[in-house]
PAZAPA-4460 file (N, C-alpha, C; in steps of 0.05 Angstrom, whole numbers, plus 32768, in hexadecimal, padded with zeros to 4 digits):
% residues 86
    n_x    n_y    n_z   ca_x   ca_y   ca_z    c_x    c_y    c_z   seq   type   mol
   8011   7FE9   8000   8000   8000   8000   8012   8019   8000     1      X     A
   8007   802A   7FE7   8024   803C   7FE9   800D   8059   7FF5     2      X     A
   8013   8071   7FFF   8006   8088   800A   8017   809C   8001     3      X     A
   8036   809A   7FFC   8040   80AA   7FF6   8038   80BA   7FEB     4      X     A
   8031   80D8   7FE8   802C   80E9   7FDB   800C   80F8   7FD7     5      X     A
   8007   80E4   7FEE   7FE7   80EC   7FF2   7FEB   8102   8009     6      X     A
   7FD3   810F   800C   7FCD   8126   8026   7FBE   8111   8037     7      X     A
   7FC8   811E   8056   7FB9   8113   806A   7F9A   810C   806E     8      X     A
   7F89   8116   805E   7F6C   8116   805A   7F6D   80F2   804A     9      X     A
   7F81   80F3   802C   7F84   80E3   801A   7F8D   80CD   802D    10      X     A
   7FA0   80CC   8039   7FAB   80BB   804B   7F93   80B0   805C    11      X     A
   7F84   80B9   8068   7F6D   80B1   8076   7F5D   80A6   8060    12      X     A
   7F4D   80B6   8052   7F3E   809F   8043   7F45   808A   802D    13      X     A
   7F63   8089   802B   7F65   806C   8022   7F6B   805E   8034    14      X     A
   7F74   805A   804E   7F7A   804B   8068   7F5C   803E   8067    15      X     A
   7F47   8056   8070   7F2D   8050   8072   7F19   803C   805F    16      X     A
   7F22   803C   8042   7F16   802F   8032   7F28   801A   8034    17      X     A
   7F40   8010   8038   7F4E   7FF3   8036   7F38   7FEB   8051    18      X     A
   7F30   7FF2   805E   7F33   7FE6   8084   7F0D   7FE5   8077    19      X     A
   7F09   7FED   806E   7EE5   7FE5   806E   7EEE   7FCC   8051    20      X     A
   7EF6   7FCA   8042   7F05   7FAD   8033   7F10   7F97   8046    21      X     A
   7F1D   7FA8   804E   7F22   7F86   8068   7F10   7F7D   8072    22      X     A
   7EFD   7F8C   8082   7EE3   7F89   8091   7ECA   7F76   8085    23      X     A
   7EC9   7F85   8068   7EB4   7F76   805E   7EC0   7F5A   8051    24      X     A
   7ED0   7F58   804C   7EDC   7F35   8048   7EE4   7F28   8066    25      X     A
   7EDB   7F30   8079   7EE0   7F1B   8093   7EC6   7F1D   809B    26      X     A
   7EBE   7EFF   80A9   7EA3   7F02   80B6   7EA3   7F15   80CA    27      X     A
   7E8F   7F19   80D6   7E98   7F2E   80E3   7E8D   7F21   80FF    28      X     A
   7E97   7F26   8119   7E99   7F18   8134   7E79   7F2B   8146    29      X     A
   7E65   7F19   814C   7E4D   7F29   8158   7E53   7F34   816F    30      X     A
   7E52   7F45   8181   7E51   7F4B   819C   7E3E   7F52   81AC    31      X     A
   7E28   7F4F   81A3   7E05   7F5B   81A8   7E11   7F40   81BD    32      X     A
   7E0D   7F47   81D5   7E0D   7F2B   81E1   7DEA   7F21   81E7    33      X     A
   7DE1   7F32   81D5   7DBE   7F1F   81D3   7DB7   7F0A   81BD    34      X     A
   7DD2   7F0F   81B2   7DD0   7F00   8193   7DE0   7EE7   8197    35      X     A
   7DD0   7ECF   8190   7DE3   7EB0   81A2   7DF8   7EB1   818B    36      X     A
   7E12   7EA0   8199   7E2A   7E9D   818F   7E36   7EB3   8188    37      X     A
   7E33   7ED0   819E   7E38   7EE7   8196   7E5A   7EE2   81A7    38      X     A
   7E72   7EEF   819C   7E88   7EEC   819F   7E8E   7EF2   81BB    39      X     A
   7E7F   7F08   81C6   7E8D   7F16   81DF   7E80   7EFF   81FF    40      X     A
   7E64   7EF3   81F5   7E63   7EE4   8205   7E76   7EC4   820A    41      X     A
   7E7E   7EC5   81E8   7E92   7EA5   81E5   7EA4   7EA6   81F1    42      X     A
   7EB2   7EC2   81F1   7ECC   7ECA   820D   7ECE   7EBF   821B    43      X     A
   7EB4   7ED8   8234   7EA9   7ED2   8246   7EA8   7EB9   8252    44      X     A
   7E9A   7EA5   8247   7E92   7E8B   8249   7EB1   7E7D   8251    45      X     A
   7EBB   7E82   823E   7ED7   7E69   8233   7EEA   7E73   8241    46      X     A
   7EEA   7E8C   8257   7EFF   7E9C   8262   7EF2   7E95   8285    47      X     A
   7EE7   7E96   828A   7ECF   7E89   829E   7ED5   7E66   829F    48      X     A
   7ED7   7E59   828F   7EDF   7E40   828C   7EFC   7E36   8292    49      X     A
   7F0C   7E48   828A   7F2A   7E45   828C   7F28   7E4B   82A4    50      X     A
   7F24   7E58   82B6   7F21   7E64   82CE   7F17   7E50   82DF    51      X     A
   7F06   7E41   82DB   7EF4   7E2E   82EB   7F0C   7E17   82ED    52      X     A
   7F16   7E0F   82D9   7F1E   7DEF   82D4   7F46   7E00   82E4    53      X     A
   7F49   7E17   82D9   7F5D   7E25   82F2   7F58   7E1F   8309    54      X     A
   7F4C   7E26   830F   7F37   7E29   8332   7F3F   7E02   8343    55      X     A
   7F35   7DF1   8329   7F29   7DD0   8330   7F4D   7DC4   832A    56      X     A
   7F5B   7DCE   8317   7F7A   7DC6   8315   7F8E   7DC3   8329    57      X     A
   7F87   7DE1   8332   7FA5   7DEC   8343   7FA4   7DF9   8359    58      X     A
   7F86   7DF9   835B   7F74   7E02   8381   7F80   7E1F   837A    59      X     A
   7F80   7E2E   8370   7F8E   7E4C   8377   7F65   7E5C   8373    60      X     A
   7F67   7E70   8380   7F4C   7E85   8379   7F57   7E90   8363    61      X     A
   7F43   7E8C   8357   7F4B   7E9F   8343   7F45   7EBC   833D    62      X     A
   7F2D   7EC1   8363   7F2E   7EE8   8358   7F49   7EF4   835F    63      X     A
   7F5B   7EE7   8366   7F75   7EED   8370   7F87   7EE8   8359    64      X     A
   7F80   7EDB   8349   7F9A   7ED5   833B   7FA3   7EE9   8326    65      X     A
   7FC1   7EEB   8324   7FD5   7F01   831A   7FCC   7EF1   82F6    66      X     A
   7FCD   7F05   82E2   7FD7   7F00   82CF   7FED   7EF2   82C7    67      X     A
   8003   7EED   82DC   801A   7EE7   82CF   8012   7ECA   82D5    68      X     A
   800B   7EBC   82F6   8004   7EA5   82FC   7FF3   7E9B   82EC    69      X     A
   7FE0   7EB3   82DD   7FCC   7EA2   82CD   7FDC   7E96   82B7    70      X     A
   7FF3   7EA4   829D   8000   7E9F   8289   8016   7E85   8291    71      X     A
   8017   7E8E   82A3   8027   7E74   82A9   8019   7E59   82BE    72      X     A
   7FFA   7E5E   82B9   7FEE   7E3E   82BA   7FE3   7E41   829A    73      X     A
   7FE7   7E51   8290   7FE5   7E46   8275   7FF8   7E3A   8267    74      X     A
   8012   7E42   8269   8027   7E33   8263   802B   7E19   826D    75      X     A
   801D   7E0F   8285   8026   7DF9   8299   800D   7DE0   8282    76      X     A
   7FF8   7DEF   8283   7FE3   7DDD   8277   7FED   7DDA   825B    77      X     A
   7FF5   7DE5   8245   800D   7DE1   822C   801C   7DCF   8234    78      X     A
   802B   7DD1   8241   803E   7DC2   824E   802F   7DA3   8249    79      X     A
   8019   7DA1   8260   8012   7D88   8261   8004   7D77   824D    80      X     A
   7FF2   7D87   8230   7FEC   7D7C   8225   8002   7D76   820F    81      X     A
   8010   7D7D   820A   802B   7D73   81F8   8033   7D5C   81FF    82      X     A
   8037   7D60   8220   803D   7D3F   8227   8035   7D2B   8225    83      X     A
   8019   7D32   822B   8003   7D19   8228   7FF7   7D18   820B    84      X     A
   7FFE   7D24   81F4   7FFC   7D29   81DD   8012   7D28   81CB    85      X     A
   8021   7D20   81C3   8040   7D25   81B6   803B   7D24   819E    86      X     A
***
């Protein structure tokens, strides 16, 4: 994508017309969380779940837990399915 030699106005509306081209060739992700299989509740749900089976794994609470302890029971659970998976 070349801009060189455009004005800042020009610069904006070709940025703007590539990014509504990207947009309309990707499905696009629902968030109405009234709308089923809407993305922001699949999070929710599946982030809520990691959390639970956290909770039932490794006894820690998890309204306490650090981000870093969390990335690194994610690393630990990687860890384990490689092993038991090769």
């Amino acid at each position: 994508m070349v801009l060189e030699g455009l004005s800042l106005l020009e610069e904006d509306e070709e940025i703007q017309r590539i990014d509504k081209q990207i947009l309309e060739q990707k499905d696009q992700n629902t968030w109405n969380v009234y709308v089923e299989g809407n993305t922001e509740r699949s999070m929710e749900v599946n982030f809520e779940k990691i959390l639970a089976n956290i909770n039932k794994e490794y006894s820690i609470d998890t309204e306490n837990l650090t981000v870093w302890r969390f990335f690194a029971i994610l690393e630990d659970i990687k860890e384990r399915n490689n092993k038991q998976n090769p």
